[in-house]
N, C-alpha and C positions, 0 to 999 in steps of 0.2 A: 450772267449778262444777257437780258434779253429784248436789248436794242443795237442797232446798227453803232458802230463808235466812229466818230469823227475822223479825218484825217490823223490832228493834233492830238486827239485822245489815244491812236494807236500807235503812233510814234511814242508818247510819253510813254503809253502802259510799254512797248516793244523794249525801252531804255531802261524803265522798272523790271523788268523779269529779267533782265540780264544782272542789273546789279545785286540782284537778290541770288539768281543762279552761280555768277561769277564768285561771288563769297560765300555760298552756299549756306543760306542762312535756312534759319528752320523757322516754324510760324510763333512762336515762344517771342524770337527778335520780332519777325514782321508787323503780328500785330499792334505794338505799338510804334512804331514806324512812323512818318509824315511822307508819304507816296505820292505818286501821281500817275496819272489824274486824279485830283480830285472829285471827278464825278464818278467816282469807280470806291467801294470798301474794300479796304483792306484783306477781309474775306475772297472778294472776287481777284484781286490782286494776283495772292495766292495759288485761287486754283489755276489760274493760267501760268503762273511759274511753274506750280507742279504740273502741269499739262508739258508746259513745254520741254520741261527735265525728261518727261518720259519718251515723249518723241526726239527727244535730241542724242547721243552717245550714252545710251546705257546700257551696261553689262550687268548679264546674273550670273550664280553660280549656285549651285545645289549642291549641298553637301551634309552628307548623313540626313538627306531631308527635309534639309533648311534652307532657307533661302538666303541669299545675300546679295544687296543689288545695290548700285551704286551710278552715277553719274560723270562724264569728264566734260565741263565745260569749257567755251573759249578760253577762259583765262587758265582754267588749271592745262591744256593743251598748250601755252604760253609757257608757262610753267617748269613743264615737264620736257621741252624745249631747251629750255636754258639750262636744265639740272644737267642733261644731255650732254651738253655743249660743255660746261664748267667742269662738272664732277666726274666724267669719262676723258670727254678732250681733253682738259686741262686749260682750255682758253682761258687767262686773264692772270691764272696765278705762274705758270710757265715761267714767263716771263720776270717774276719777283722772287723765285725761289735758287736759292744759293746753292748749288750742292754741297758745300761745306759745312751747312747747315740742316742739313737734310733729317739728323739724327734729333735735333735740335727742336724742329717742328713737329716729327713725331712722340716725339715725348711730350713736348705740353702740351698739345693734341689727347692724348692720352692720358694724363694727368687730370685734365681739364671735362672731358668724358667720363672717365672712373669715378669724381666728385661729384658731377651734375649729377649723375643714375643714381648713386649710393644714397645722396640730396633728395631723389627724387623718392625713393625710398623710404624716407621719410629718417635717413641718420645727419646727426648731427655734426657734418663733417664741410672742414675750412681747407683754404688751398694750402695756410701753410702747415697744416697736419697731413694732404697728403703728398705734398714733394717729401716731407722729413719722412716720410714712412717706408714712401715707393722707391726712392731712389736712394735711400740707408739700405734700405733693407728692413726694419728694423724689426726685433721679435712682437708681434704684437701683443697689446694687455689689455684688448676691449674688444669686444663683438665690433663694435664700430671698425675699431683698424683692421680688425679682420675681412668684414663685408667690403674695404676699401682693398685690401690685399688679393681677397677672390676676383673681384670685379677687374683688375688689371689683368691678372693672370689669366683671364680670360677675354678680354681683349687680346692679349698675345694669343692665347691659343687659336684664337679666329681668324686670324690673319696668317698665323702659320696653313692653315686650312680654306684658305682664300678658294684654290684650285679643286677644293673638294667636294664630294655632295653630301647633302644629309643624308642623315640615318641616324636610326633610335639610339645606335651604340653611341654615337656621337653626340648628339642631345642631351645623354644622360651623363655620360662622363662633362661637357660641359656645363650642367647642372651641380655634378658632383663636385668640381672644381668652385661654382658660383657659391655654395653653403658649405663649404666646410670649416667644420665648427662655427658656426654661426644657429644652425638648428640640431633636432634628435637627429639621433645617426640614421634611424627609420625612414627617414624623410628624405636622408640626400642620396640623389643619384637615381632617383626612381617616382614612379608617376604614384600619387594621391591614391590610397585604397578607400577614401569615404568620403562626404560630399563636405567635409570641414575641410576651409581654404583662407587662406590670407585674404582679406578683400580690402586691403591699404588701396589708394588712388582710384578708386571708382565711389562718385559723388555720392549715389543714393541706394547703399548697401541692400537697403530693404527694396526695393526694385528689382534686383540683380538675379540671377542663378546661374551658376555657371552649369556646364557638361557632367551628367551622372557618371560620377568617378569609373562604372563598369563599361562605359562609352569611350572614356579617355583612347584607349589604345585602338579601336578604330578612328577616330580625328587622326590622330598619328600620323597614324599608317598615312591615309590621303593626303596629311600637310608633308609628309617623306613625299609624297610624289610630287605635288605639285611644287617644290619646293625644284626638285629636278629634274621635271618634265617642261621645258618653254611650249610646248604644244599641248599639254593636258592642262585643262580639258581644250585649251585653245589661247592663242597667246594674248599675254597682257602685257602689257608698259613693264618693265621690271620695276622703275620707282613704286608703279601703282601696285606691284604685287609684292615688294619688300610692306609697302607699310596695309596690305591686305595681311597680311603675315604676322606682322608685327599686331595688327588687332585682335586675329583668330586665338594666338596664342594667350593673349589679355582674357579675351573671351571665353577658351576650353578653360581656362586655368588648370593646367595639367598638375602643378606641384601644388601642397601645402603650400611653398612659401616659393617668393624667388620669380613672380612671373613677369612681375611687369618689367626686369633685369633682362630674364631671357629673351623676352619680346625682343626687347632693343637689340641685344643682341645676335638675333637672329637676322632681323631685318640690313642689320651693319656685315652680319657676312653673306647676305645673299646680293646685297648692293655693290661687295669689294667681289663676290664673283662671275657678275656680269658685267665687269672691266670700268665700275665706277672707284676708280682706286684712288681719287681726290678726297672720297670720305675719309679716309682716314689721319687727314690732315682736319678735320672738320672737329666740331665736338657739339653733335646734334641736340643731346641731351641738356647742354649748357644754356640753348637755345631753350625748349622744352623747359626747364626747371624755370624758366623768368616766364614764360605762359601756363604754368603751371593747372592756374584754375580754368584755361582753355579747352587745357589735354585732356580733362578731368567731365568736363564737359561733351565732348567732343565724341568721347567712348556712352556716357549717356545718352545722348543724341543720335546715335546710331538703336538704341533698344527701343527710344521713342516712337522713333520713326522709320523704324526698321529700313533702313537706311545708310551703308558702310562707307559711303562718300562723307559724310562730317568726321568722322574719322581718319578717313584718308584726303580729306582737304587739310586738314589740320598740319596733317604729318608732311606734306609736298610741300607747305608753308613754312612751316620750320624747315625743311630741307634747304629751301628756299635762304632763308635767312642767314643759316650756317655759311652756307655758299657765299654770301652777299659778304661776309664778314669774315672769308678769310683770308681774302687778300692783306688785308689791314694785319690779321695774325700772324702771318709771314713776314710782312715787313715790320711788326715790332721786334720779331726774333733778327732781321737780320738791323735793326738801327741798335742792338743790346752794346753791339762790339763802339757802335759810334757815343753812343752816350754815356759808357765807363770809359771814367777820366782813366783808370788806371793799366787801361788799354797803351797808352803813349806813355808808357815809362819804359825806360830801354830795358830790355834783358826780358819782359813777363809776355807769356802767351796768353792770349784769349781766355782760356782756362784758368789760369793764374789770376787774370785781371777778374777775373768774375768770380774766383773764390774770394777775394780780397774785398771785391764788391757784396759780396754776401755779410761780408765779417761790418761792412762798413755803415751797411744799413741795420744789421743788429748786434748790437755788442755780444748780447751771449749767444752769438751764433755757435754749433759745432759744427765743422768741415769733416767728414771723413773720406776716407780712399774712394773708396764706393757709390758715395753721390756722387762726386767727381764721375769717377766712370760712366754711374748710370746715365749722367746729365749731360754729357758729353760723347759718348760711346766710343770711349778708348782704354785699353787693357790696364790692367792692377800695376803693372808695372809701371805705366807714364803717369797714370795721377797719383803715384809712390812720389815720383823723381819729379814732380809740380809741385806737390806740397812738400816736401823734403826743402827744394831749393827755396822757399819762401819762410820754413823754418832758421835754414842756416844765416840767411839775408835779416831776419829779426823781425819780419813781417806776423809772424805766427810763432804761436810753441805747441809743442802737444804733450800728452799723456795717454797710458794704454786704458782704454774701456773694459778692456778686458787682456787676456793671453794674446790674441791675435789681433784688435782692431784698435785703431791707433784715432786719436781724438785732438782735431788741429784748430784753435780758438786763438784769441786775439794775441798777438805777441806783444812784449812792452814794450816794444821801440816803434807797434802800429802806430800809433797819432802822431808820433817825431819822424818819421819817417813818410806818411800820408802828406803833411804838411812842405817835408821837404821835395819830395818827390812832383808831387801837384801845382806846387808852385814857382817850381823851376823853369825858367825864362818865363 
């Protein structure tokens, strides 16, 4: 620009770089864009965006000699604000959450997380493969049930570790946990000896390289620290440093297989241990799988433009979303009890009413003891004596699966009984 700009022209261009900054778009979007002013190209547009990115809240960081640099503009400062206030405070969902139901939202919280990643993964897996999976138990007979079996069992193990720090030991046993049997035994529990890696979910393969496998264990080392130092090398937002985290690890690709898994959940225990404990009510990833070709982008768009805010704009956004949407998921778990009819028949509990509701929407549904438990979180013994009394009532009959697991399917007096029951007074 090498004239003076109007009053008008600098107000519109001053509106223009914010919206471009605020959604942090890259020049790929802008150039074809309709901007304003129009006495100004698109090109000049541009540089004054990026001019004012540089001068506005940006952080670098070096690491192993790289650079990594990034931006927080007004809106993601808004943002990160609200994530603050929701996902730590607890402001908005407090108020909608049962305790009764506590066990309730964390499970399909987690249910709903384990599918989205395994999804994102690129496995072919539906919701109701994995409640029948997760909450059976059940042996699994496919890489697929499997990657969905790991991916839970480590969601628990994360959250038992809420309160802990990282470390290598820790990493790799949860590694070890995320691929077993799912790859070569060589593989699991230990970081990449050659530059051969998974590169599932990064757009433009031939672009890419990740970390010379003999580097891996230094990256480590530093994401060990930074991970549990809040002052090394100096403090960050914790949102902005879960999902720096979450992209590093994309980035090194430390394992053969398994990274973009790990990422997330890394980034998920370093967010539940700087007291954002709302995530876990969340199911980020759910979010993430429906912007899928975003995410995908997003991780490009940092190599282009070397540049780790597309990245972590991305991720604040879906945080963002999650948050938005789970007030809503609380209160469909607590309206379950209100909208099964089989709720208001005298003598059945909750539990009861909602096996029978399971049975009701699929005839060849199987009940057994153990979803009950898992789905509920009460001991072998009371979803014994749940389903027992719903057997003797004519509701259900069962048959053993086996020596020890008992298998509770539709009884023959279910639809004579549905009918009279349901439409009593």
């Amino acid at each position: 620009m090498n004239r003076q700009l109007s009053q008008a022209e600098q107000t519109a261009l001053t509106q223009t770089v914010l919206q471009i900054n605020n959604s942090y778009l890259d020049w790929e979007k802008v150039q074809h864009m309709t901007l304003k002013p129009e006495t100004l190209s698109n090109g000049e547009i541009w540089e004054a965006a990026k001019q004012a990115r540089d001068q506005g809240f940006t952080r670098n960081l070096i690491i192993q000699g790289r650079l990594f640099s990034w931006s927080v503009s007004n809106d993601m400062e808004a943002v990160l604000h609200d994530l603050d206030v929701h996902l730590a405070g607890g402001k908005g969902i407090v108020v909608v959450m049962d305790q009764k139901n506590d066990h309730r939202y964390l499970i399909n919280a987690s249910l709903e997380e384990t599918m989205a990643s395994a999804q994102l993964a690129g496995y072919p897996v539906t919701r109701k493969m994995a409640r029948e999976l997760l909450l059976k138990k059940k042996t699994t007979s496919s890489e697929t049930e499997q990657v969905l079996v790991n991916l839970y069992k480590c969601l628990q193990k994360v959250k038992e570790w809420e309160n802990e720090p990282f470390s290598e030991t820790r990493m790799l046993e949860l590694h070890q946990q995320l691929t077993k049997d799912t790859i070569k035994l060589k593989g699991i529990g230990r970081y990449r000896t050659n530059n051969k890696y998974d590169i599932s979910g990064i757009e433009d393969p031939a672009s890419y390289k990740a970390v010379e496998a003999k580097e891996i264990k230094n990256w480590m080392q530093w994401l060990e620290s930074f991970f549990n130092d809040e002052k090394k090398p100096y403090y960050i937002h914790p949102v902005i440093k879960a999902c720096l985290m979450a992209y590093l690890i994309t980035y090194i690709r430390p394992f053969k297989d398994g990274n973009g898994r790990m990422a997330r959940l890394i980034a998920y225990w370093y967010l539940l241990r700087k007291g954002y404990w709302a995530v876990q009510y969340t199911a980020v990833s759910g979010i993430i799988i429906k912007l899928k070709a975003q995410y995908q982008r997003s991780f490009l768009q940092v190599q282009i433009n070397a540049d780790a805010g597309y990245f972590i704009h991305f991720m604040i956004q879906a945080l963002r979303m999650a948050d938005r949407s789970l007030k809503d998921s609380l209160q469909r778990t607590n309206k379950e009890k209100e909208s099964n009819p089989f709720v208001k028949v005298d003598g059945l509990n909750i539990r009861q009413a909602t096996a029978l509701q399971w049975i009701r929407d699929d005839a060849e549904k199987i009940v057994t003891i153990r979803e009950l438990r898992s789905g509920f979180g009460v001991s072998k013994e009371t979803a014994r004596t749940d389903l027992t009394a719903l057997t003797e009532n004519g509701w259900l009959k069962f048959y053993h699966l086996n020596k020890k697991t008992y298998a509770f399917v539709k009884g023959d007096s279910f639809e004579h009984l549905t009918h009279e029951k349901l439409t009593e007074g």
